[in-house]
C-alpha positions, 0 to 999 in steps of 0.5 A, spaced: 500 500 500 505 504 501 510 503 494 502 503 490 502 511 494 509 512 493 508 510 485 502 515 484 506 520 487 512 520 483 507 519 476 503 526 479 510 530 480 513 526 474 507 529 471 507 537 473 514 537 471 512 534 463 507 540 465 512 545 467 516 544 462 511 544 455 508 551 458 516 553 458 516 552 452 510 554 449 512 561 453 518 560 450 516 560 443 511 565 443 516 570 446 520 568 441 515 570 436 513 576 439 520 578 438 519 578 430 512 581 431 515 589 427 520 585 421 513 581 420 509 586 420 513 590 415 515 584 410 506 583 410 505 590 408 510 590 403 508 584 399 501 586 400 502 592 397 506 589 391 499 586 388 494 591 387 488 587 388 492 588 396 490 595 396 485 594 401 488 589 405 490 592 414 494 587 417 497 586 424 502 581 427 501 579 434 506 574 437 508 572 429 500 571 428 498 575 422 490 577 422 488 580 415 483 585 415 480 589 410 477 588 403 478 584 396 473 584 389 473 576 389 474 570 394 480 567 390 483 574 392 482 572 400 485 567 399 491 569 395 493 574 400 493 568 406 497 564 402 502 570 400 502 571 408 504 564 410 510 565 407 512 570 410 518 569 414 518 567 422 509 568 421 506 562 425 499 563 423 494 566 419 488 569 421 483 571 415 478 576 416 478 579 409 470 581 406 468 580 400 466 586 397 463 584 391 455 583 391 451 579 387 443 577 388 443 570 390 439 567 385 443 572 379 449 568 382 447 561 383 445 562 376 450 565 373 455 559 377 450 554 374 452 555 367 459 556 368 459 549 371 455 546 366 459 547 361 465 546 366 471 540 362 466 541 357 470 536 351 473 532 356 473 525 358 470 525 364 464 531 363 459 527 363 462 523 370 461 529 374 454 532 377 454 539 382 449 542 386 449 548 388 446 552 395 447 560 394 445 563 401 448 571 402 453 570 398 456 564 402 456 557 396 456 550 398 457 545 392 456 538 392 455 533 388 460 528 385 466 528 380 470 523 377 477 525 380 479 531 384 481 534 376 474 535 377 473 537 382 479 542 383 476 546 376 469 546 379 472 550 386 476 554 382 470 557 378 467 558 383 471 562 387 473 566 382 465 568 381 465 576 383 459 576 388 462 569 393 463 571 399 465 564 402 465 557 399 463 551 402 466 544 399 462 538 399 464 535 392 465 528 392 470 525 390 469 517 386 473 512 388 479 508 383 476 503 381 478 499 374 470 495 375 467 502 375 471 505 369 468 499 366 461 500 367 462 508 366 464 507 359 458 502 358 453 505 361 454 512 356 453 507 351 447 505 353 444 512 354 448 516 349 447 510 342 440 510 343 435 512 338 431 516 342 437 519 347 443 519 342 440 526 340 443 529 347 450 526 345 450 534 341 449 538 347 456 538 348 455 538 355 452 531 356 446 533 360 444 526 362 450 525 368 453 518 370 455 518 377 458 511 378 461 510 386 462 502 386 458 499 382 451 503 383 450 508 378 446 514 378 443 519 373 442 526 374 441 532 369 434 535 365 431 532 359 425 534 355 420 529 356 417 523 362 418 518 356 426 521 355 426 520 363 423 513 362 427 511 357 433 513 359 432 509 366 430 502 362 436 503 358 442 503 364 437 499 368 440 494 362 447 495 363 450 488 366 454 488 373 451 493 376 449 493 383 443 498 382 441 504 379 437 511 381 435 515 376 435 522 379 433 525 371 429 532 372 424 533 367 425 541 363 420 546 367 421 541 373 425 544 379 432 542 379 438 545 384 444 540 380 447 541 373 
Protein backbone atom coordinates (compact mmCIF):
# COMPACT_ATOMS: atom_id res chain seq x y z
CA UNK A 1 0.00 0.00 0.00
CA UNK A 2 2.83 2.29 0.76
CA UNK A 3 5.17 1.70 -2.57
CA UNK A 4 1.21 1.85 -4.53
CA UNK A 5 1.07 5.77 -2.81
CA UNK A 6 4.68 6.27 -3.12
CA UNK A 7 4.01 5.38 -7.16
CA UNK A 8 1.03 7.62 -7.58
CA UNK A 9 3.04 10.05 -6.06
CA UNK A 10 6.18 10.19 -8.27
CA UNK A 11 3.72 9.78 -11.63
CA UNK A 12 1.98 13.22 -10.08
CA UNK A 13 5.50 15.08 -9.60
CA UNK A 14 6.51 13.48 -12.98
CA UNK A 15 3.54 14.87 -14.27
CA UNK A 16 3.59 18.60 -13.16
CA UNK A 17 7.27 18.71 -14.42
CA UNK A 18 6.16 17.41 -18.12
CA UNK A 19 3.74 20.20 -17.47
CA UNK A 20 6.00 22.90 -16.41
CA UNK A 21 8.27 22.18 -18.65
CA UNK A 22 5.94 22.17 -22.08
CA UNK A 23 4.14 25.71 -20.62
CA UNK A 24 8.07 26.51 -20.54
CA UNK A 25 8.46 26.02 -23.94
CA UNK A 26 5.48 27.12 -25.42
CA UNK A 27 6.19 30.70 -23.37
CA UNK A 28 9.35 30.24 -24.91
CA UNK A 29 8.18 30.08 -28.23
CA UNK A 30 5.63 32.83 -28.10
CA UNK A 31 8.38 35.18 -26.59
CA UNK A 32 10.25 34.19 -29.16
CA UNK A 33 7.67 35.08 -31.95
CA UNK A 34 6.63 38.22 -30.31
CA UNK A 35 10.39 39.49 -30.79
CA UNK A 36 9.86 39.21 -34.68
CA UNK A 37 6.16 40.88 -34.37
CA UNK A 38 7.65 44.67 -36.06
CA UNK A 39 10.01 42.67 -39.08
CA UNK A 40 6.64 40.80 -39.73
CA UNK A 41 4.65 43.45 -39.56
CA UNK A 42 6.97 45.24 -42.31
CA UNK A 43 7.64 42.18 -44.80
CA UNK A 44 3.48 41.86 -44.74
CA UNK A 45 2.95 45.02 -45.54
CA UNK A 46 5.36 45.38 -48.08
CA UNK A 47 4.17 42.04 -50.04
CA UNK A 48 0.89 43.27 -49.89
CA UNK A 49 1.25 46.32 -51.14
CA UNK A 50 3.25 44.78 -54.29
CA UNK A 51 -0.10 43.09 -55.71
CA UNK A 52 -2.97 45.94 -56.44
CA UNK A 53 -5.80 43.76 -55.62
CA UNK A 54 -3.92 44.11 -51.69
CA UNK A 55 -4.58 47.70 -51.79
CA UNK A 56 -7.40 47.46 -49.23
CA UNK A 57 -5.97 44.87 -47.08
CA UNK A 58 -4.70 46.14 -42.93
CA UNK A 59 -2.52 43.57 -41.38
CA UNK A 60 -1.20 43.08 -37.91
CA UNK A 61 1.30 40.91 -36.33
CA UNK A 62 0.82 39.68 -32.60
CA UNK A 63 3.16 37.02 -31.44
CA UNK A 64 4.07 36.13 -35.08
CA UNK A 65 0.17 35.56 -35.66
CA UNK A 66 -0.94 37.58 -38.65
CA UNK A 67 -4.73 38.76 -38.76
CA UNK A 68 -5.65 40.23 -42.30
CA UNK A 69 -8.28 42.53 -42.39
CA UNK A 70 -9.83 44.67 -44.83
CA UNK A 71 -11.08 44.16 -48.13
CA UNK A 72 -10.76 42.45 -51.62
CA UNK A 73 -13.21 42.30 -55.13
CA UNK A 74 -13.12 38.39 -55.20
CA UNK A 75 -12.51 35.33 -52.74
CA UNK A 76 -9.96 33.81 -54.62
CA UNK A 77 -8.15 37.31 -53.57
CA UNK A 78 -8.85 36.42 -49.77
CA UNK A 79 -7.45 33.51 -50.22
CA UNK A 80 -4.30 34.54 -52.39
CA UNK A 81 -3.31 37.19 -49.64
CA UNK A 82 -3.31 34.36 -46.71
CA UNK A 83 -1.28 32.24 -48.66
CA UNK A 84 1.23 35.24 -49.66
CA UNK A 85 1.36 35.95 -45.90
CA UNK A 86 2.26 32.39 -44.53
CA UNK A 87 5.21 32.56 -46.41
CA UNK A 88 6.29 35.07 -44.69
CA UNK A 89 9.09 34.50 -42.71
CA UNK A 90 9.08 33.72 -38.73
CA UNK A 91 4.88 34.12 -39.37
CA UNK A 92 3.42 31.16 -37.43
CA UNK A 93 -0.19 31.71 -38.47
CA UNK A 94 -2.82 33.21 -40.13
CA UNK A 95 -5.86 34.70 -39.24
CA UNK A 96 -8.15 35.62 -42.41
CA UNK A 97 -10.70 38.29 -41.97
CA UNK A 98 -10.60 39.73 -45.01
CA UNK A 99 -14.56 40.50 -46.56
CA UNK A 100 -15.61 40.18 -49.79
CA UNK A 101 -16.80 43.44 -51.25
CA UNK A 102 -18.40 42.30 -54.36
CA UNK A 103 -22.23 41.83 -54.11
CA UNK A 104 -24.14 39.65 -56.29
CA UNK A 105 -28.03 38.66 -55.80
CA UNK A 106 -28.11 35.03 -54.63
CA UNK A 107 -30.48 33.68 -57.28
CA UNK A 108 -28.40 36.26 -60.05
CA UNK A 109 -25.50 34.38 -58.66
CA UNK A 110 -26.35 30.92 -58.37
CA UNK A 111 -27.19 31.17 -61.99
CA UNK A 112 -24.60 32.53 -63.22
CA UNK A 113 -22.45 29.54 -61.42
CA UNK A 114 -24.79 27.27 -62.64
CA UNK A 115 -23.81 27.79 -66.32
CA UNK A 116 -20.30 28.11 -65.81
CA UNK A 117 -20.20 24.78 -64.23
CA UNK A 118 -22.46 23.12 -66.65
CA UNK A 119 -20.15 23.87 -69.09
CA UNK A 120 -17.16 23.17 -66.88
CA UNK A 121 -14.27 20.47 -68.65
CA UNK A 122 -16.55 20.54 -71.36
CA UNK A 123 -14.67 18.29 -74.23
CA UNK A 124 -13.19 16.20 -71.94
CA UNK A 125 -13.23 12.65 -70.75
CA UNK A 126 -14.51 12.70 -67.90
CA UNK A 127 -17.65 15.94 -68.13
CA UNK A 128 -20.24 13.54 -68.27
CA UNK A 129 -18.89 11.82 -64.89
CA UNK A 130 -19.09 14.88 -62.88
CA UNK A 131 -22.51 16.27 -61.19
CA UNK A 132 -22.79 19.65 -58.88
CA UNK A 133 -25.30 21.39 -56.81
CA UNK A 134 -25.19 24.40 -55.93
CA UNK A 135 -26.74 26.40 -52.48
CA UNK A 136 -26.32 30.33 -52.69
CA UNK A 137 -27.46 31.81 -49.35
CA UNK A 138 -25.96 35.57 -48.72
CA UNK A 139 -23.45 35.01 -50.91
CA UNK A 140 -21.90 32.02 -48.99
CA UNK A 141 -21.97 28.96 -51.62
CA UNK A 142 -21.98 25.13 -50.54
CA UNK A 143 -21.48 22.85 -53.79
CA UNK A 144 -21.85 19.28 -53.55
CA UNK A 145 -22.19 16.88 -55.89
CA UNK A 146 -19.88 14.36 -57.09
CA UNK A 147 -16.80 14.19 -59.76
CA UNK A 148 -14.90 11.66 -61.49
CA UNK A 149 -11.26 12.97 -59.81
CA UNK A 150 -10.20 15.76 -57.88
CA UNK A 151 -9.24 17.42 -61.50
CA UNK A 152 -12.96 17.93 -61.43
CA UNK A 153 -13.35 18.75 -58.72
CA UNK A 154 -10.18 21.32 -58.01
CA UNK A 155 -11.74 23.27 -61.81
CA UNK A 156 -15.03 23.45 -60.25
CA UNK A 157 -13.71 25.26 -56.92
CA UNK A 158 -11.53 27.25 -58.84
CA UNK A 159 -14.57 28.60 -60.81
CA UNK A 160 -16.49 29.41 -58.12
CA UNK A 161 -14.04 31.27 -56.09
CA UNK A 162 -13.06 33.36 -58.80
CA UNK A 163 -17.01 34.35 -59.45
CA UNK A 164 -17.32 38.00 -58.30
CA UNK A 165 -20.38 38.28 -55.69
CA UNK A 166 -18.63 34.91 -53.35
CA UNK A 167 -18.49 35.90 -50.04
CA UNK A 168 -17.18 32.13 -48.68
CA UNK A 169 -17.27 28.74 -50.21
CA UNK A 170 -18.35 25.51 -48.51
CA UNK A 171 -16.95 22.27 -50.49
CA UNK A 172 -18.95 19.49 -50.15
CA UNK A 173 -17.95 17.68 -53.55
CA UNK A 174 -17.19 14.01 -53.56
CA UNK A 175 -14.78 12.74 -54.97
CA UNK A 176 -15.31 8.93 -56.99
CA UNK A 177 -13.04 6.47 -55.96
CA UNK A 178 -10.35 4.46 -58.26
CA UNK A 179 -11.70 1.70 -59.32
CA UNK A 180 -11.00 -0.24 -62.92
CA UNK A 181 -14.59 -2.09 -62.36
CA UNK A 182 -16.23 1.48 -62.12
CA UNK A 183 -14.42 2.86 -65.23
CA UNK A 184 -15.86 -0.27 -66.97
CA UNK A 185 -19.08 0.25 -66.13
CA UNK A 186 -18.85 4.16 -66.91
CA UNK A 187 -17.93 3.58 -70.41
CA UNK A 188 -20.95 1.20 -70.55
CA UNK A 189 -23.34 2.94 -69.31
CA UNK A 190 -22.52 6.08 -71.80
CA UNK A 191 -23.25 3.76 -74.31
CA UNK A 192 -26.08 2.67 -73.09
CA UNK A 193 -27.53 6.46 -72.63
CA UNK A 194 -25.90 8.17 -75.38
CA UNK A 195 -26.21 5.27 -78.80
CA UNK A 196 -29.78 5.02 -78.04
CA UNK A 197 -32.46 6.34 -80.53
CA UNK A 198 -34.07 8.28 -78.75
CA UNK A 199 -31.21 9.74 -76.41
CA UNK A 200 -28.45 9.96 -78.89
CA UNK A 201 -29.63 13.37 -79.51
CA UNK A 202 -28.21 14.75 -76.10
CA UNK A 203 -24.92 13.39 -77.24
CA UNK A 204 -24.77 17.06 -79.19
CA UNK A 205 -25.17 19.06 -76.16
CA UNK A 206 -21.59 19.27 -75.62
CA UNK A 207 -22.12 19.35 -72.02
CA UNK A 208 -23.78 15.92 -71.77
CA UNK A 209 -26.91 16.74 -69.59
CA UNK A 210 -27.62 13.41 -68.74
CA UNK A 211 -24.75 12.80 -65.67
CA UNK A 212 -23.25 9.10 -64.87
CA UNK A 213 -22.33 9.18 -61.25
CA UNK A 214 -20.78 5.74 -60.68
CA UNK A 215 -19.33 5.08 -56.83
CA UNK A 216 -18.80 1.11 -56.55
CA UNK A 217 -20.94 -0.36 -58.63
CA UNK A 218 -24.05 1.73 -58.29
CA UNK A 219 -24.80 4.04 -60.87
CA UNK A 220 -26.89 7.41 -60.55
CA UNK A 221 -28.15 9.72 -63.49
CA UNK A 222 -28.59 13.21 -62.79
CA UNK A 223 -29.42 16.29 -65.24
CA UNK A 224 -32.78 17.78 -67.44
CA UNK A 225 -34.12 16.09 -70.30
CA UNK A 226 -37.04 17.33 -72.16
CA UNK A 227 -39.54 14.79 -71.51
CA UNK A 228 -41.00 11.98 -68.95
CA UNK A 229 -40.92 9.46 -71.82
CA UNK A 230 -36.98 10.59 -72.03
CA UNK A 231 -36.71 10.02 -68.18
CA UNK A 232 -38.09 6.75 -68.50
CA UNK A 233 -36.34 5.94 -71.20
CA UNK A 234 -33.17 6.74 -70.03
CA UNK A 235 -33.84 4.70 -66.76
CA UNK A 236 -34.69 1.37 -68.61
CA UNK A 237 -31.54 1.75 -70.76
CA UNK A 238 -28.83 1.96 -67.58
CA UNK A 239 -31.24 -0.36 -65.80
CA UNK A 240 -29.86 -2.78 -68.57
CA UNK A 241 -26.08 -2.27 -68.32
CA UNK A 242 -24.73 -5.52 -66.85
CA UNK A 243 -22.62 -5.55 -63.28
CA UNK A 244 -24.36 -3.06 -61.63
CA UNK A 245 -25.11 -3.25 -58.26
CA UNK A 246 -28.17 -0.83 -58.51
CA UNK A 247 -29.41 2.00 -60.43
CA UNK A 248 -31.35 5.56 -59.17
CA UNK A 249 -32.49 7.75 -61.53
CA UNK A 250 -32.47 11.45 -60.45
CA UNK A 251 -33.32 12.68 -64.01
CA UNK A 252 -35.36 16.25 -63.85
CA UNK A 253 -37.94 16.90 -66.39
CA UNK A 254 -37.23 20.63 -68.36
CA UNK A 255 -39.71 23.11 -66.42
CA UNK A 256 -39.18 20.87 -63.24
CA UNK A 257 -37.21 22.20 -60.14
CA UNK A 258 -33.71 21.13 -60.16
CA UNK A 259 -30.91 22.58 -57.90
CA UNK A 260 -27.80 20.24 -59.83
CA UNK A 261 -26.07 20.52 -63.11
Amino acid sequence: MVNSMKEQSFRFFSFLVMLFALSGSVLAQTSSAARYDSQIQQAITRQLHEKKEFRNVQSRVEDGIATLAGTVNVYQEKLDAAKKVRKAHNVQGVRNLIQVSSTVPDPELRQKLSKKLYYERVGYYDNAFNYFTLAVKDGVVTVGGETYNDVARDYALATIQRMEGVKDLIDEIKVAPVSLFDDDLRVRAARAIYRDSVLGRYAIDPARPIRIIVNNGNISLYGTVDSLMDKEVAGIRIGSVPGAFSVQNNLTVAGQSNSGM
